[in-house]
MARKE-898938 format. One record per residue (C-alpha): residue in one letter; x, y, z. Coordinates in Angstrom, 2 decimals, decimal comma. Layout:
! residues N
<atom><r>A</r><x>X</x><y>Y</y><z>Z</z></atom>
...
END
This chain:
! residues 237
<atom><r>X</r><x>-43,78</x><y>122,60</y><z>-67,03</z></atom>
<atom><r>X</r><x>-47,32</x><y>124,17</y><z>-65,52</z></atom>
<atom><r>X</r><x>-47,91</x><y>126,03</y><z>-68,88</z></atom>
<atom><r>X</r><x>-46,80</x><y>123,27</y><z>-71,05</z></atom>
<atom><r>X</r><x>-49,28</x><y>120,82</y><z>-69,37</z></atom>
<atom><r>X</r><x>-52,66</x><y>123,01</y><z>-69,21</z></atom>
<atom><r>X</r><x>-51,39</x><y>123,53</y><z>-72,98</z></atom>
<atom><r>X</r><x>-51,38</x><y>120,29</y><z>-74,03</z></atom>
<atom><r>X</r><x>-54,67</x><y>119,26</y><z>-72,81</z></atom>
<atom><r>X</r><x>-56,36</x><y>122,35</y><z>-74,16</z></atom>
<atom><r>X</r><x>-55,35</x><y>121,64</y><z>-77,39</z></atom>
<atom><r>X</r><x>-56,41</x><y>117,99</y><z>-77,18</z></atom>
<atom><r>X</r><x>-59,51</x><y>118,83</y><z>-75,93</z></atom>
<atom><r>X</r><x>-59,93</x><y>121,13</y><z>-78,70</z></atom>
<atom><r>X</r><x>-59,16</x><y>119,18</y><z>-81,25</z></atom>
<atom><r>X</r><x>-62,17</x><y>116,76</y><z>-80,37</z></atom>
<atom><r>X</r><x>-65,22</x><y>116,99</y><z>-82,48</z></atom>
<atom><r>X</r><x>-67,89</x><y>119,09</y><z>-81,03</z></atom>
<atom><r>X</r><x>-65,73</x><y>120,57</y><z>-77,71</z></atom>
<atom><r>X</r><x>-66,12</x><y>124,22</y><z>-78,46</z></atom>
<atom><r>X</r><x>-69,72</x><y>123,67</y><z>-78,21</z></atom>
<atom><r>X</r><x>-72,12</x><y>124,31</y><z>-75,68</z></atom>
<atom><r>X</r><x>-73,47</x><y>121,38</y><z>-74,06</z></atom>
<atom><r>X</r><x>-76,87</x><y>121,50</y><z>-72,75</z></atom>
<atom><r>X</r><x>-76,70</x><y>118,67</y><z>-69,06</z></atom>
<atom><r>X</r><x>-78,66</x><y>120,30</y><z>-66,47</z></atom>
<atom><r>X</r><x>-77,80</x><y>121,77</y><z>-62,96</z></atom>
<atom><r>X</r><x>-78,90</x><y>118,33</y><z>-61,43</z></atom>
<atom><r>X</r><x>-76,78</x><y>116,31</y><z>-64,08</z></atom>
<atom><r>X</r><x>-72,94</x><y>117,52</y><z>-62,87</z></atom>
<atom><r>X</r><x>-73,53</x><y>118,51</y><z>-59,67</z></atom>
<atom><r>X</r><x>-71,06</x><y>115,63</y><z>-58,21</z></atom>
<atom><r>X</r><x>-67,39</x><y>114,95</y><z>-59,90</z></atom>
<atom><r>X</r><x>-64,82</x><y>112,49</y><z>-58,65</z></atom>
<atom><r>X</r><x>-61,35</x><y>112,97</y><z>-60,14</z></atom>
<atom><r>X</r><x>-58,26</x><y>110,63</y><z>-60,00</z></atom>
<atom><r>X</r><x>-55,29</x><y>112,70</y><z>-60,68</z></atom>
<atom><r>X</r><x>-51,36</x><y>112,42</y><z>-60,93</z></atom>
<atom><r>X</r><x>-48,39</x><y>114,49</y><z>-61,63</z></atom>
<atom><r>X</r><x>-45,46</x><y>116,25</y><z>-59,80</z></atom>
<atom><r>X</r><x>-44,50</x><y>117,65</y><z>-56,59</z></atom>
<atom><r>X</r><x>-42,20</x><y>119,66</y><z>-53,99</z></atom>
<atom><r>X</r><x>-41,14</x><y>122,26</y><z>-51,94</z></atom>
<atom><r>X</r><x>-37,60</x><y>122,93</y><z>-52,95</z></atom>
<atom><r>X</r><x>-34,63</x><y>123,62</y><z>-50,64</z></atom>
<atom><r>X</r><x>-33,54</x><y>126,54</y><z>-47,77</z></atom>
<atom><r>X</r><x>-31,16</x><y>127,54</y><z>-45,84</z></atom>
<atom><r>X</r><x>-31,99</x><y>127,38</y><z>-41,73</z></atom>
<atom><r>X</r><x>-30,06</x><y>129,64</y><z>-39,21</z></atom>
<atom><r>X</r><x>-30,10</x><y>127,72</y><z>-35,95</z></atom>
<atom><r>X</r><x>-28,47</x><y>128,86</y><z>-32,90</z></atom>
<atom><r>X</r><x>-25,88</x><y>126,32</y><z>-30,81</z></atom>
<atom><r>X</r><x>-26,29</x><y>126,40</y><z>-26,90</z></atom>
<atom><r>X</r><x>-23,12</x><y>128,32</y><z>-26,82</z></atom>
<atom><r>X</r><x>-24,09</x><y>131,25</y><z>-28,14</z></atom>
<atom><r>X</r><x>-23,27</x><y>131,18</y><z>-32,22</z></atom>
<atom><r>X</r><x>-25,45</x><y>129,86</y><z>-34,93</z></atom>
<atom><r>X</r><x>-24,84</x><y>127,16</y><z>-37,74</z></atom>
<atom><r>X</r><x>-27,05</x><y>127,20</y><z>-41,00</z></atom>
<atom><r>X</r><x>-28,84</x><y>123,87</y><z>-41,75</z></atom>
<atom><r>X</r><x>-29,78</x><y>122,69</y><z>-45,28</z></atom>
<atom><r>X</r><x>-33,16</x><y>121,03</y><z>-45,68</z></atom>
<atom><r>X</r><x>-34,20</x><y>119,91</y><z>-49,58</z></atom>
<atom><r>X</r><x>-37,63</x><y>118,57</y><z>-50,12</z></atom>
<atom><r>X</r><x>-37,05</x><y>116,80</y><z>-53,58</z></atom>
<atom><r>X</r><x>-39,41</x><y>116,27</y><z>-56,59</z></atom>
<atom><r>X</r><x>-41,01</x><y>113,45</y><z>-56,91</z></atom>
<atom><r>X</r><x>-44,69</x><y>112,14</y><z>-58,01</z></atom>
<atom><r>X</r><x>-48,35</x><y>112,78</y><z>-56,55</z></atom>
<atom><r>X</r><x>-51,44</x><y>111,00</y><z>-56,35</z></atom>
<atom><r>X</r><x>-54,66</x><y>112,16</y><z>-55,40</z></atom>
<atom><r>X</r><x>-58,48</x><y>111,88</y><z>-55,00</z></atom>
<atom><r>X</r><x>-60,84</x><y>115,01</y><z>-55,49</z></atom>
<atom><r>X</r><x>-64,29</x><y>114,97</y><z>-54,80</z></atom>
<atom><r>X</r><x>-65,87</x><y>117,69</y><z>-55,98</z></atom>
<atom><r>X</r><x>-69,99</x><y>119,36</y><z>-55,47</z></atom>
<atom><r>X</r><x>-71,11</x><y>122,03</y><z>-57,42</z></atom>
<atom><r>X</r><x>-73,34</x><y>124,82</y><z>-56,83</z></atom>
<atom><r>X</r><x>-74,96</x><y>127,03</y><z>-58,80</z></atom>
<atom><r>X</r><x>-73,27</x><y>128,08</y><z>-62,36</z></atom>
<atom><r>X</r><x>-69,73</x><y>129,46</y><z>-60,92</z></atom>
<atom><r>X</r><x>-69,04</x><y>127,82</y><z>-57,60</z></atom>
<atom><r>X</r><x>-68,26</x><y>124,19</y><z>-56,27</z></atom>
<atom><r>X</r><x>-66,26</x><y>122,76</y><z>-52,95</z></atom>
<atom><r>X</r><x>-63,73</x><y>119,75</y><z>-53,05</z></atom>
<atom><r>X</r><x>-62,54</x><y>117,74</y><z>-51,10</z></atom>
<atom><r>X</r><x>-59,09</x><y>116,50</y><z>-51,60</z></atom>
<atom><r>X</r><x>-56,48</x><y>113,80</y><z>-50,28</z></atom>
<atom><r>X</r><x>-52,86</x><y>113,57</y><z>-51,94</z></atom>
<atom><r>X</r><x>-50,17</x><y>112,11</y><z>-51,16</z></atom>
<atom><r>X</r><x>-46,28</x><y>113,15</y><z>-52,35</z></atom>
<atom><r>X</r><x>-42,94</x><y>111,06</y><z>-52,25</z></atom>
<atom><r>X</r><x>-40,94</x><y>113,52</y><z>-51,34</z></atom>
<atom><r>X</r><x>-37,29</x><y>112,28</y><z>-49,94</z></atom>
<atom><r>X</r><x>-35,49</x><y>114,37</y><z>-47,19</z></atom>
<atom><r>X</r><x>-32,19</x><y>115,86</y><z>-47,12</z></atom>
<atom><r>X</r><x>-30,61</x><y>117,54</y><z>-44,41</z></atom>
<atom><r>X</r><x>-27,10</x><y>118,81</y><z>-44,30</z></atom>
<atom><r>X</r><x>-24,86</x><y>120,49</y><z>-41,93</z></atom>
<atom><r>X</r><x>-27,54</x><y>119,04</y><z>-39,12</z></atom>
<atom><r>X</r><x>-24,15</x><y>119,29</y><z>-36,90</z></atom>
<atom><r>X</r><x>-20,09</x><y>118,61</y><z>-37,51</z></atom>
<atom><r>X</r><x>-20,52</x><y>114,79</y><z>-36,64</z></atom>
<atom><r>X</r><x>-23,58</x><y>114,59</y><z>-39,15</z></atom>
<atom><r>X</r><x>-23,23</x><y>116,47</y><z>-42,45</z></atom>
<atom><r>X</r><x>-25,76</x><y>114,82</y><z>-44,44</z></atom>
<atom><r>X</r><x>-28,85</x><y>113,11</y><z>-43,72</z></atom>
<atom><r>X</r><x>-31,18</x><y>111,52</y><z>-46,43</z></atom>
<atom><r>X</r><x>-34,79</x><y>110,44</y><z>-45,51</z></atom>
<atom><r>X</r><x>-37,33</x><y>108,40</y><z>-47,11</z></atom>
<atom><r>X</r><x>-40,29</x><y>110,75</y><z>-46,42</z></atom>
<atom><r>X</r><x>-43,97</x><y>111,42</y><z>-47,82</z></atom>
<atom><r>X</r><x>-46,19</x><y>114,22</y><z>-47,47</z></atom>
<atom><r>X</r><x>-49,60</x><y>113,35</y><z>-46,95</z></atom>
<atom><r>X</r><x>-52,49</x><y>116,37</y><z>-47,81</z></atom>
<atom><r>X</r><x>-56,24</x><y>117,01</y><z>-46,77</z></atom>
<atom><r>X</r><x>-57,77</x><y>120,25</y><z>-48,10</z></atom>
<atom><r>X</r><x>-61,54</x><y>121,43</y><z>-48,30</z></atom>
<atom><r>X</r><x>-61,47</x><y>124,56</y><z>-51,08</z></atom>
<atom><r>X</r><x>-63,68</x><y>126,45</y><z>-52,67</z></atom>
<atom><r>X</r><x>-64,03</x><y>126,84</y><z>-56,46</z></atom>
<atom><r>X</r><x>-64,32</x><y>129,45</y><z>-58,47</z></atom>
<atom><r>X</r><x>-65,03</x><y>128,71</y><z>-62,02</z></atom>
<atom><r>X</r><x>-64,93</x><y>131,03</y><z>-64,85</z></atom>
<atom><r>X</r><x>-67,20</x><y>129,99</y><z>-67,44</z></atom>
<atom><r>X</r><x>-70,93</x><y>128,34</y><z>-66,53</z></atom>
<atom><r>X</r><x>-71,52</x><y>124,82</y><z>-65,98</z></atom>
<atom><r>X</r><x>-72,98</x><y>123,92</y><z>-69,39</z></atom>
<atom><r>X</r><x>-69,28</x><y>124,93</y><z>-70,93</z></atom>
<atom><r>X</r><x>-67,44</x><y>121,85</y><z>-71,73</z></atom>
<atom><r>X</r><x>-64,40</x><y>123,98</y><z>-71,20</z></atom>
<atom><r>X</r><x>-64,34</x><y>125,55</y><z>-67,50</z></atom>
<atom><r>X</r><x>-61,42</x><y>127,14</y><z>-65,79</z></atom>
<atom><r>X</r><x>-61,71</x><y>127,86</y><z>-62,35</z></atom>
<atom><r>X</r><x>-59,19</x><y>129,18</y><z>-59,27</z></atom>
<atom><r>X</r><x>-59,32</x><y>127,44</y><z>-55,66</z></atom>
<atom><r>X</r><x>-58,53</x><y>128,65</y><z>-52,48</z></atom>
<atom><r>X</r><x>-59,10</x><y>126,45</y><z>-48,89</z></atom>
<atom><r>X</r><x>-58,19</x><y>125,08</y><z>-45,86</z></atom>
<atom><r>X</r><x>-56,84</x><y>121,91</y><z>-44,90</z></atom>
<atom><r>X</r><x>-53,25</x><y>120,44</y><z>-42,95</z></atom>
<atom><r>X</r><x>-50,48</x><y>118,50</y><z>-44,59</z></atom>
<atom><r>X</r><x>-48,80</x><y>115,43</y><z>-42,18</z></atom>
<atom><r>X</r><x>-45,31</x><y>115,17</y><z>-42,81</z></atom>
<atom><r>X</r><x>-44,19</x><y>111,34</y><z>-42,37</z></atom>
<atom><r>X</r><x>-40,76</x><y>109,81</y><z>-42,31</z></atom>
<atom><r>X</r><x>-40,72</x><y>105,91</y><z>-42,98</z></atom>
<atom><r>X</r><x>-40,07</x><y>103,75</y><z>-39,98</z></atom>
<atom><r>X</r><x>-36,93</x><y>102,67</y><z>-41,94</z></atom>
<atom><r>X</r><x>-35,73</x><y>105,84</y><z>-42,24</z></atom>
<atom><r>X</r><x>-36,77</x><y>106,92</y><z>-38,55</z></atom>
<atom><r>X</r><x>-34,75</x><y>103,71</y><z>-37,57</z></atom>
<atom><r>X</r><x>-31,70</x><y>104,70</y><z>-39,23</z></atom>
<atom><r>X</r><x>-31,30</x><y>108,13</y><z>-37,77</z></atom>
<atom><r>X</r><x>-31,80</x><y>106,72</y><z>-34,35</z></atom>
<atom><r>X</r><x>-28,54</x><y>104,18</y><z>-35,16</z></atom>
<atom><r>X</r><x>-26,88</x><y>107,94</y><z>-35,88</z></atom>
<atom><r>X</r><x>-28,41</x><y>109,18</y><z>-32,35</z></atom>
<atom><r>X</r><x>-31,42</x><y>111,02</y><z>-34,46</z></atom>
<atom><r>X</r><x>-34,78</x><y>110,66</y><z>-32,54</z></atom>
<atom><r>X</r><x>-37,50</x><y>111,71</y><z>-35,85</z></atom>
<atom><r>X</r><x>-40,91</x><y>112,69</y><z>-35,07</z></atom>
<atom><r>X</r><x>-43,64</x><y>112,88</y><z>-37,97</z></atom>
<atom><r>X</r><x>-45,18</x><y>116,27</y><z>-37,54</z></atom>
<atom><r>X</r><x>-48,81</x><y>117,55</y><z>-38,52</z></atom>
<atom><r>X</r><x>-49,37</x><y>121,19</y><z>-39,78</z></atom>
<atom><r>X</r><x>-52,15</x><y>123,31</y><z>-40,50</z></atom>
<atom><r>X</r><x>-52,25</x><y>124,65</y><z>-44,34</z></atom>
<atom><r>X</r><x>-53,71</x><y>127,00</y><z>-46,80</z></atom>
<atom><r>X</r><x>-54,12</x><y>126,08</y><z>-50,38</z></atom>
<atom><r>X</r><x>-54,50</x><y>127,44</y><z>-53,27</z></atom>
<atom><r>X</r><x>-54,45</x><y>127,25</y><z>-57,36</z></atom>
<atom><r>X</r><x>-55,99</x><y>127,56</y><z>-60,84</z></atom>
<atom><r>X</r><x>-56,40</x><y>124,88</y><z>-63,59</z></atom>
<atom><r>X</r><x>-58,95</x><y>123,84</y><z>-66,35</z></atom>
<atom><r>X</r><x>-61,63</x><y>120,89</y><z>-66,75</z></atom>
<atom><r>X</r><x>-62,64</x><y>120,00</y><z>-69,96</z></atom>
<atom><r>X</r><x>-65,73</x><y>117,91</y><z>-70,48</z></atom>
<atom><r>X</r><x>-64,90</x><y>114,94</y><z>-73,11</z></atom>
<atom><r>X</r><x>-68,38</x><y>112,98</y><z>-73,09</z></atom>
<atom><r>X</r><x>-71,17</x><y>113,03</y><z>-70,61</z></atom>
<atom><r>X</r><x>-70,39</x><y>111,38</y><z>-68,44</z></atom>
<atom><r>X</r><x>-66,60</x><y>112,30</y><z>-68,15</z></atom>
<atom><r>X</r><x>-63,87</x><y>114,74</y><z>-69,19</z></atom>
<atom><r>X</r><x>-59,86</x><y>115,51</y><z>-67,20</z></atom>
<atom><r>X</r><x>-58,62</x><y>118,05</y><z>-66,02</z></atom>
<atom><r>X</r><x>-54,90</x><y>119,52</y><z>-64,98</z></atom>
<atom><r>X</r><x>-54,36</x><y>122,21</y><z>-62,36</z></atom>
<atom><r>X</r><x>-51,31</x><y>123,71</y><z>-60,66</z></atom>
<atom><r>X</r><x>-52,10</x><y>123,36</y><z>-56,73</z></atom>
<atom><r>X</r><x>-49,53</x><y>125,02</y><z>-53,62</z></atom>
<atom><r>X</r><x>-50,64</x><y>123,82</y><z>-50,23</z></atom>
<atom><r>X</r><x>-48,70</x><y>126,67</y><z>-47,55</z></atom>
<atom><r>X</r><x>-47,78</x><y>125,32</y><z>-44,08</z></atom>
<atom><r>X</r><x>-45,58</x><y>125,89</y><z>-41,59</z></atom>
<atom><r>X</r><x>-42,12</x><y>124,33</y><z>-41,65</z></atom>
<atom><r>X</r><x>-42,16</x><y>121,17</y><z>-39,88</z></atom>
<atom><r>X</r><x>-39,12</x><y>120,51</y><z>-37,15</z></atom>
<atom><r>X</r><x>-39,58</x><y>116,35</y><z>-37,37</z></atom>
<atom><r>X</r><x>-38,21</x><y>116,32</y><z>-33,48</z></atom>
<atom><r>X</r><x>-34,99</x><y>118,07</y><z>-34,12</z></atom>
<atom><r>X</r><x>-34,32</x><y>120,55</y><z>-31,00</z></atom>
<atom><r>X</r><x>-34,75</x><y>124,43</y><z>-32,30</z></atom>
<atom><r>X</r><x>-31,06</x><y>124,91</y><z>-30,62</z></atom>
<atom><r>X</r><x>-28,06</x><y>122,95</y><z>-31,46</z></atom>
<atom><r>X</r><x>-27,31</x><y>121,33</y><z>-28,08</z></atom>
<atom><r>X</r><x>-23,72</x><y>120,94</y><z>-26,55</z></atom>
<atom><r>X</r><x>-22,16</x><y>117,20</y><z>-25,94</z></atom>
<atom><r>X</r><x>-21,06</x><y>116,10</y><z>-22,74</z></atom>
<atom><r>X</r><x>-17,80</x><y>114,54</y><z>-24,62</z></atom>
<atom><r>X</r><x>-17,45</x><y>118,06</y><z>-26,90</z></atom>
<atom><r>X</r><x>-18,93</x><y>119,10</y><z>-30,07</z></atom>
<atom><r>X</r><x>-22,46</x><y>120,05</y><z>-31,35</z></atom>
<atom><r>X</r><x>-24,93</x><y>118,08</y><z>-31,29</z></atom>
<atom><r>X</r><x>-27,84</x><y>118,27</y><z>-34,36</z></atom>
<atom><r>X</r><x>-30,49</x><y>120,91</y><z>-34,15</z></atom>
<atom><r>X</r><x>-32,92</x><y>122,21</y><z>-36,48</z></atom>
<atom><r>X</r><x>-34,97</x><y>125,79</y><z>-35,81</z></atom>
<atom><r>X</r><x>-37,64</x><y>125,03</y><z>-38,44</z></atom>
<atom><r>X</r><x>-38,66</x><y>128,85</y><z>-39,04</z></atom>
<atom><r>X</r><x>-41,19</x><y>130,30</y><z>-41,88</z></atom>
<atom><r>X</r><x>-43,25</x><y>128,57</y><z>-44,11</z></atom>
<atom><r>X</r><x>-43,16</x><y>125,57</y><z>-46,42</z></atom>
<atom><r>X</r><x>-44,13</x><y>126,05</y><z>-50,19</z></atom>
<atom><r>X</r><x>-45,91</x><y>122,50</y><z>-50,98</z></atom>
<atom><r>X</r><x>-47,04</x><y>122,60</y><z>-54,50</z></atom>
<atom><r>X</r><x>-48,24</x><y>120,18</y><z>-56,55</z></atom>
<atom><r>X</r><x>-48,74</x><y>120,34</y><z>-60,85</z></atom>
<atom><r>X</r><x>-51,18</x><y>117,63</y><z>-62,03</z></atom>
<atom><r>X</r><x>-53,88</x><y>116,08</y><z>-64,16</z></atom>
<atom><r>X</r><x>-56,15</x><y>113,60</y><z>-64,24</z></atom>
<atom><r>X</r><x>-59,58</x><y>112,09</y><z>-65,13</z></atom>
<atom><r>X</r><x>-63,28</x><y>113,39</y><z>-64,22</z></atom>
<atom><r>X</r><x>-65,71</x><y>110,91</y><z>-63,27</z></atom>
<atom><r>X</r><x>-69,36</x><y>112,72</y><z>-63,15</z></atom>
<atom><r>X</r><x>-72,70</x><y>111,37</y><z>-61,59</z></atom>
<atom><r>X</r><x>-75,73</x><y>111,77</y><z>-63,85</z></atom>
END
C-alpha cells in the first residue's frame, strides 16, 4: 500500500507539463510549507505475558486496529537539503483486549491516538527541484486516549481506564512534488515508536476476594505507531 501510493503520485506529478524541470523560486520564496494530509494508520496486534498474584502468568491480547489519520505539518527550511516540522496527527484507532482475565475475555474500546513530533528533514535533491524526496527522523510523544464512553463502560465491567502519555521517536521517508508556485502534495510513510501504554490496567493480574483473576495488563516493549499518508503543500512566497 506504501509503494503503491508514493507511485501513484509520482507518476501524476510526472505526467504534468513542465514537472521534470528545474524551477528557479529562491531560498527566501519556500522557506515556510504548511501541509494538510490524510491517509492510514496502526500499530497491529501482540501477545502480553502478565503474571497473576499467585504465581503463574496469563497472555493478554491487545489489537490496535487500522483506521484513518489526519494531520497538520508545518514545515521551515534551511539551506538546500535540510528543513524541521512540526507535526500534530491524530489516529482512530479502536482497542481490543482479550483474555484481560476469565470473567472478561474481550474488551473493545473506542480509542484515538493523538501525535506531536518536531523532526528533522533530510531532503535529497535541492530546493529548486520540483521533485524532492527527503527522510525524517525526531522527537515528539504520542497521548493515548480512550473516549469517556468507552472509559464508562469498562467501569460498569469493574475496568478503571486511564489515558496514558508516552514519549516517542519518529521516523520516515516520502516525496514532495511541487505542482505550481505556490503549491504542490506530498505522501510519506511515517512510524512514531513509543512505549506500550498500560491505560490503568495493574502490571499483575490481581486475586478476588470471592475467587478468580481479576484483569491485569503488564504493558512491556514498544509500540509500532505508523502512519502512510498524503496530502497538499501550501507554500509562503
Amino acid at each position: 500500500m506504501i509503494k503503491n501510493t508514493l507511485v501513484m503520485v509520482l507518476f501524476f506529478a510526472l505526467s504534468l507539463p513542465g514537472v521534470s524541470a528545474q524551477g528557479v523560486p529562491s531560498q527566501t520564496d519556500n522557506k515556510w510549507e504548511v501541509s494538510g494530509v490524510f491517509g492510514f494508520g496502526g500499530a497491529g496486534d501482540d501477545v502480553f505475558v502478565t503474571p497473576v498474584e499467585e504465581g503463574t502468568t496469563q497472555e493478554v491480547r491487545l489489537d490496535l486496529e487500522q483506521s484513518y489519520v489526519l494531520g497538520l505539518r508545518i514545515t521551515e527550511n534551511f539551506g538546500q537539503y535540510l528543513g524541521a516540522e512540526l507535526e500534530y496527527s491524530f489516529t482512530n484507532q479502536p482497542l481490543l483486549f482479550q483474555d484481560l482475565s476469565p470473567t472478561l475475555p474481550f474488551l473493545a474500546l473506542d480509542h484515538k491516538v493523538h501525535k506531536l513530533a518536531y523532526s528533522v528533514l533530510f531532503y535529497g535533491m535541492r530546493r529548486q527541484n520540483r521533485i524532492r524526496p527527503f527522510g525524517s527522523i525526531g522527537f515528539g510523544t504520542s497521548f493515548f486516549q480512550v473516549s469517556n464512553n468507552a472509559q464508562d463502560d469498562a467501569l460498569r465491567q469493574g475496568v478503571d481506564l486511564k489515558n496514558r502519555w508516552k514519549l516517542a521517536f519518529s521516523f520516515g521517508a516520502g516525496v514532495k512534488l511541487r505542482l505550481a508556485p505556490g503549491w504542490g502534495v506530498r505522501a510519506e510513510f511515517r512510524d512514531q515508536v513509543t512505549g506500550v501504554p498500560d491505560f490503568g490496567f495493574p502490571s499483575q493480574a490481581p486475586l478476588l476476594e470471592g475467587g478468580g483473576t481479576g484483569p491485569g495488563f503488564r504493558a512491556d516493549g514498544v509500540l509500532h505507531n505508523w502512519q502512510t499518508t498524503v496530502g497538499f503543500i501550501y507554500v509562503f512566497r
